[in-house]
C-alpha positions as CSV (number, residue, x, y, z in Angstrom):
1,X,1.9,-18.5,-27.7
2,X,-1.6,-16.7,-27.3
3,X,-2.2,-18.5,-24.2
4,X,0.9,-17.2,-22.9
5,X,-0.1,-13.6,-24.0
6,X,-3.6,-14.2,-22.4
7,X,-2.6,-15.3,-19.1
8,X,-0.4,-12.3,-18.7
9,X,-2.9,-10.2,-19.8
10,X,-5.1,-11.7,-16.7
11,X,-2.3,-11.9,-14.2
12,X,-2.0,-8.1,-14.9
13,X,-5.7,-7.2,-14.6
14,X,-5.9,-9.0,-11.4
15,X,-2.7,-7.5,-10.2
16,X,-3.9,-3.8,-11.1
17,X,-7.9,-4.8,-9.3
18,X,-6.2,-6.1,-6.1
19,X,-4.2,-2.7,-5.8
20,X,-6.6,-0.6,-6.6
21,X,-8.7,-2.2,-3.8
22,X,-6.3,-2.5,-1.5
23,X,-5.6,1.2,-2.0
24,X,-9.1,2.0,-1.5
25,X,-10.0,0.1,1.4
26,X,-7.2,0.3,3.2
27,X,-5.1,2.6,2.6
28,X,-6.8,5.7,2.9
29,X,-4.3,8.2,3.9
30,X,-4.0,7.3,7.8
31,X,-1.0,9.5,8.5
32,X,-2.2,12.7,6.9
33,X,-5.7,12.4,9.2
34,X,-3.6,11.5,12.1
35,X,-0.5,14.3,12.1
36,X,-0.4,17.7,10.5
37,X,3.2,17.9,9.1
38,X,5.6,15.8,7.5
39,X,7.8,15.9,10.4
40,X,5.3,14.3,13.1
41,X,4.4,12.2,10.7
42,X,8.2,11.0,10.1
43,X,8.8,10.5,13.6
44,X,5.8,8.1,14.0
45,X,6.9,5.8,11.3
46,X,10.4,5.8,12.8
47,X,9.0,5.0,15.9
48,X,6.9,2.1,14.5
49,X,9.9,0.5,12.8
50,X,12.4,0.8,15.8
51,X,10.0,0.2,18.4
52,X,11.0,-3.3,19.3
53,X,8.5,-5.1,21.6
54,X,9.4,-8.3,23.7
């Protein structure tokens, strides 16, 4: 039972670092340095999803 509860414990940990660096290294806020309002910034990401290339 308390390796059960100790292998969560680490599968959360590393769960919770892998985020955090994921948010810090890559996510770093591309669409607010790239448009200035929500609405440009709407139409991009529609534009990303539907853009369909063959």
């Amino acid at each position: 039972m308390t390796v059960c509860k100790t292998l969560w414990k680490v599968i959360i940990i590393k769960l919770a670092v892998m985020f955090l660096v994921l948010k810090i290294f890559f996510f770093q806020g591309y669409l607010d340095n790239k448009f200035d309002n929500d609405v440009q910034k709407y139409d991009y990401v529609i534009d990303q999803i539907t853009n369909i290339t063959n």
